[in-house]
C-alpha positions in Angstrom: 0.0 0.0 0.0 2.4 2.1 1.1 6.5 2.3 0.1 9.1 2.1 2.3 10.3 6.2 1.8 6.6 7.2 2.2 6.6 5.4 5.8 10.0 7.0 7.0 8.7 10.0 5.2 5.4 9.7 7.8 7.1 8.9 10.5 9.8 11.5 10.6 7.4 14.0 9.5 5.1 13.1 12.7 8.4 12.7 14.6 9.9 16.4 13.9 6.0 17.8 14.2 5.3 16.4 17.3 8.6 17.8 18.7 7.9 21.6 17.0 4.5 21.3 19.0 6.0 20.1 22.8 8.8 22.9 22.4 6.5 26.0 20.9 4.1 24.8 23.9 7.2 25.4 26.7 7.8 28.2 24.8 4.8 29.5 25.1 3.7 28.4 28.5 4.6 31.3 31.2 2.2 33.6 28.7 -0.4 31.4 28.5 -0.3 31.6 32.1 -0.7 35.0 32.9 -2.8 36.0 29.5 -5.7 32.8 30.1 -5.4 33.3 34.4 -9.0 32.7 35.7 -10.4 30.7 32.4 -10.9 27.7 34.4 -13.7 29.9 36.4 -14.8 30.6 33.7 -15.5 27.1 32.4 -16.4 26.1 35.5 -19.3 28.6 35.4 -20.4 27.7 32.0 -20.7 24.0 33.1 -22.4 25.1 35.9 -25.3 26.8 33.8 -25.5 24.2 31.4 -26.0 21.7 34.2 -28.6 24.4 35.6 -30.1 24.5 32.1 -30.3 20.7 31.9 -32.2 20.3 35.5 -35.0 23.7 35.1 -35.3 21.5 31.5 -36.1 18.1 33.8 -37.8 19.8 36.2 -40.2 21.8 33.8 -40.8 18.6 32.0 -42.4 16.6 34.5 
């Protein structure tokens, strides 16, 4: 199906892009920190009214 240089091809290719990806994210990862501080309340809220949603929906159908 496939040859032999379009396997090492595929495997290097995930190889170098998994290893661009883990170092851009380090790179990256003090910012992230102090640009996204407080998004987990945030998603923590929005689960919250979607579970809220989901009950008043249970509730109200009975």
């Amino acid at each position: 199906m496939f040859s032999t240089g379009q396997i090492i091809f595929a495997v290097l290719f995930i190889l170098v892009f998994v290893l661009v990806i883990v170092r851009m994210y380090r790179k990256d990862r003090e910012w992230h920190r102090k640009q996204y501080r407080g998004a987990g309340w945030v998603l923590l809220f929005f689960i919250g009214f979607m579970a809220l949603l989901l009950f008043l929906k249970y509730i109200l159908r009975q």
